[in-house]
Structures are given as C-alpha cells and as structure tokens.
C-alpha positions in Angstrom: 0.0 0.0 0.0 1.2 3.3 -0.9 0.2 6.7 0.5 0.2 9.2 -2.1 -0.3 13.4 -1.9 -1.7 15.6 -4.3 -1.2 19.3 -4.6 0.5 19.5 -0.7 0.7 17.2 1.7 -1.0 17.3 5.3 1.5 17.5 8.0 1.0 17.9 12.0 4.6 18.3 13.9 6.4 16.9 11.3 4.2 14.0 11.0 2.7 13.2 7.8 -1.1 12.6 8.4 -4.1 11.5 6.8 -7.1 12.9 6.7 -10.5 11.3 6.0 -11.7 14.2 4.9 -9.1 14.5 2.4 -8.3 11.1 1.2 -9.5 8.5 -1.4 -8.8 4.8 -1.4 -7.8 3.3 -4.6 -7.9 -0.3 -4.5 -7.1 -3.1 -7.4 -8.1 -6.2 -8.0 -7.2 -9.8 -9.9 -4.7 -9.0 -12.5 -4.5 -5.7 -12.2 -3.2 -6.3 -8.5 -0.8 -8.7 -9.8 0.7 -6.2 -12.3 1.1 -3.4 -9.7 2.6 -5.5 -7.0 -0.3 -4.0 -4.9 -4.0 -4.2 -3.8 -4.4 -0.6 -3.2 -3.1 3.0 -2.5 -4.3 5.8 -0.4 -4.5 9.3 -2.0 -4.1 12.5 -0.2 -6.8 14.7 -2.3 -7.7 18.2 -2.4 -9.7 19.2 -5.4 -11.9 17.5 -8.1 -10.5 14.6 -10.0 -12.0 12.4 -12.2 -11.3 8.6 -12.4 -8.8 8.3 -14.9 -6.5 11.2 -13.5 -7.1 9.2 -10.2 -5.8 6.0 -11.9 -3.2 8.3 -13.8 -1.6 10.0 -10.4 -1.9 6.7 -8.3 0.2 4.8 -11.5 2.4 7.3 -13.1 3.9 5.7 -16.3 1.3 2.5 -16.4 -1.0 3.3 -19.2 -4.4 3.0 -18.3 -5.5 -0.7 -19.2 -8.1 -0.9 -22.4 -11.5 -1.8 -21.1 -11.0 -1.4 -17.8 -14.0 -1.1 -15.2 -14.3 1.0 -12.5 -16.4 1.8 -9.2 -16.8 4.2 -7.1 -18.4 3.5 -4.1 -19.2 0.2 -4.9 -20.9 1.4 -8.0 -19.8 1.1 -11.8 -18.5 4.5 -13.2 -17.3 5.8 -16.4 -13.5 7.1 -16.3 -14.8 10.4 -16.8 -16.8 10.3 -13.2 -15.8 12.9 -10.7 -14.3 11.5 -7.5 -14.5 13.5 -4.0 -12.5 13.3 -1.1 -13.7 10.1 1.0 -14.4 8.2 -1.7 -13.4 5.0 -2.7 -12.4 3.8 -6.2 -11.6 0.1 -7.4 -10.4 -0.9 -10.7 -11.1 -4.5 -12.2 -10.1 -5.8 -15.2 -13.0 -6.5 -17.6 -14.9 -10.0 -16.7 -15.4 -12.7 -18.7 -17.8 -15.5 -18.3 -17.9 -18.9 -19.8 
C-alpha cells in the first residue's frame, strides 16, 4: 500500500497525516493487483478529479488498461466520473464469463 499526496501534503509536527476528509482509497483487484505488485493506495486529495486522472496520479507511467472497469463506491462509473474526497475507487479488469 502506498500513501500518495496531491497538490500538498498534510502534516502535523512533522508528521505526515491522513485525513479522511481528504483522502480516497484506490484499490485493485485480480490482475491488475498482480501487475502493480499491490491491492491498493491511499491518496491524499484536495480538489476534483475524475477517475482516470485518479488512476493516472496513483500509477504514473502504467498506461491505463483498455477496457478497464471501474467503481466508485461500490458502484460502476465511467472514467470520466468525478471523484471526492472520502471516496473509494476500485479498478477491475474487464470480466469474462464462460
């Protein structure tokens, strides 16, 4: 898990902290987690984003994966959806059935 900031960071004493206010959690899951090395990242955020540019800050240099799916919330979005702090966004490669 990684923590990453956008636009400044929030520090108290030196510390770095997280705010829930402020933060999203991105997370990933079947082969996308295996071709990150990771199931998810938390996001210091402080201004509209949608959910490619989340995908795009959380994995700089990984293009975005054709057909990819994402949530927000538990819900299916388009990549063009607008995420706010507190949310939580998953990305899933697309599903096949047989």
């Amino acid at each position: 898990m990684r923590h990453l900031s956008f636009n400044y960071p929030y520090f108290r004493n030196g510390v770095h902290v997280m705010s829930n206010k402020a933060s999203i959690k991105v997370r990933y899951f079947a082969s996308l987690k295996e071709n990150l090395g990771r199931s998810e990242d938390h996001l210091v955020y402080t201004g509209l984003m949608t959910v490619r540019e989340i995908w795009c800050s959380a994995n700089p240099g990984q293009p975005l994966p054709c057909n990819i799916l994402a949530a927000v919330n538990m819900d299916y979005v388009d990549l063009d959806s607008l995420i706010e702090a507190g949310d939580e966004v998953a990305f899933f490669p697309p599903v096949t059935g047989g």
